[in-house]
C-alpha positions as a printed NumPy array, in Angstrom:
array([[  6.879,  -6.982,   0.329],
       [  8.98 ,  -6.285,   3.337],
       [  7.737,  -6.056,   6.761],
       [ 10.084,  -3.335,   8.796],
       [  9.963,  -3.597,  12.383],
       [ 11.927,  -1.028,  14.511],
       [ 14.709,  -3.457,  14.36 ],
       [ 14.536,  -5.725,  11.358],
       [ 13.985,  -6.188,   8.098],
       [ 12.373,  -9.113,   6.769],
       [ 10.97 , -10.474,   3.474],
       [  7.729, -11.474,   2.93 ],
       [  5.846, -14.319,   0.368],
       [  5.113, -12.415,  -2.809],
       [  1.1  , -11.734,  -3.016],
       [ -0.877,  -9.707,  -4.574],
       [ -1.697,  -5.974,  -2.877],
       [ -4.21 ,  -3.204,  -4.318],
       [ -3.188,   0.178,  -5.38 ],
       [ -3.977,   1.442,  -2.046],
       [ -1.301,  -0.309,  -0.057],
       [  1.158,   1.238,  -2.519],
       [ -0.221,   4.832,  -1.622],
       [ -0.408,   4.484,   2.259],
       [  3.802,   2.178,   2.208],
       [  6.301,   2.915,   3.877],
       [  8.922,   3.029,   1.005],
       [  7.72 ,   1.438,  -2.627],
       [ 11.171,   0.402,  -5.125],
       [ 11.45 ,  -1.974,  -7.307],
       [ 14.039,  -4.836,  -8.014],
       [ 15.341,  -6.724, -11.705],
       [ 18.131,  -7.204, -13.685],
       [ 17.609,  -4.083, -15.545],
       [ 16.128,  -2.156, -12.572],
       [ 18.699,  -2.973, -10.047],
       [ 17.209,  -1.792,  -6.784],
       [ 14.955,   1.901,  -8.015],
       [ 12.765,   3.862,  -5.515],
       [  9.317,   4.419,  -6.434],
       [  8.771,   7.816,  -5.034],
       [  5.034,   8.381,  -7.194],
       [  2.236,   5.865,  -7.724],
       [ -0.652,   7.307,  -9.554],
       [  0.356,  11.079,  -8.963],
       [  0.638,  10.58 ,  -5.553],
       [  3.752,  10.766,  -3.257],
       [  4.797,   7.368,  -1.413],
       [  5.081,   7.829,   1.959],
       [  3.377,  11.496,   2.149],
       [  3.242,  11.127,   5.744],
       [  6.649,  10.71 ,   6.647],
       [  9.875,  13.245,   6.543],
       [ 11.301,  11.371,   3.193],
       [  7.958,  11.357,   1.317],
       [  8.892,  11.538,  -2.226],
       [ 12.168,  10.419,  -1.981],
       [ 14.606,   7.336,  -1.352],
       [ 13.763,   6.065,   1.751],
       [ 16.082,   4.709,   4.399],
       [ 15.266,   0.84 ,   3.542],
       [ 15.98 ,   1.689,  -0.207],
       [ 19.21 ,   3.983,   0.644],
       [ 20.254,   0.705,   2.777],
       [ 19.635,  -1.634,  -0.201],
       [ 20.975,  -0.041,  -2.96 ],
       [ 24.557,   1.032,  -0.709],
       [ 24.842,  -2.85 ,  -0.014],
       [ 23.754,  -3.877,  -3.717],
       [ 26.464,  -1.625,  -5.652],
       [ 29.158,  -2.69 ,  -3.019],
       [ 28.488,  -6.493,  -3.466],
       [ 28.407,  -5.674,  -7.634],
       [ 31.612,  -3.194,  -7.562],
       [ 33.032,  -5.717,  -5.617],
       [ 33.577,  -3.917,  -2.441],
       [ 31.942,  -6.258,  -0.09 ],
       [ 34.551,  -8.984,   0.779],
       [ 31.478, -11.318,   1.737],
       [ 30.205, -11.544,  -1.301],
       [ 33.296, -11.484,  -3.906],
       [ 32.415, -15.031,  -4.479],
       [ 29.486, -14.248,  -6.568],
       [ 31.197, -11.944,  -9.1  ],
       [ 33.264, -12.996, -12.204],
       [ 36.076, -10.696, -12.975],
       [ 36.661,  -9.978, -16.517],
       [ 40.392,  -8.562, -17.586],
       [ 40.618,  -6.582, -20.81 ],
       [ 42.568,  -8.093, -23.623]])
């Protein structure tokens, strides 16, 4: 879970959380080696964040983290080239 403040982000220990929670977030996505970073835009037939002007969409937080995830991958992000294995065809 994250906890977004008007100006932060921050992560918080993994626990467990009821359906509800899911319906009333913020932003829901999911993360994993096959998932990458994915919004969750329905839980249940109903519309994450229904109260706010991206309900049933990406939300900012995900836009954010999936812009910075593909750029450290693609290798775009100088910070973080050091974590990526180039592979030259042969």
């Amino acid at each position: 879970m994250l906890d977004r403040s008007s100006t932060h982000v921050s992560c918080l220990p993994h626990t467990r959380f009821a359906h509800d929670e899911l319906y009333i977030a913020d932003e829901v996505f999911l993360t994993g080696t096959a998932a990458e970073v994915t919004p969750v835009v329905e839980v249940d037939r109903r519309r994450v964040a229904h109260l706010h002007p991206h309900a049933g969409q990406r939300g900012p937080v995900t836009r954010a983290l999936q812009e910075k995830f593909f750029a450290c991958v693609a290798g775009r992000d100088p910070a973080h080239t050091g974590w990526l294995s180039f592979i030259t065809g042969g």
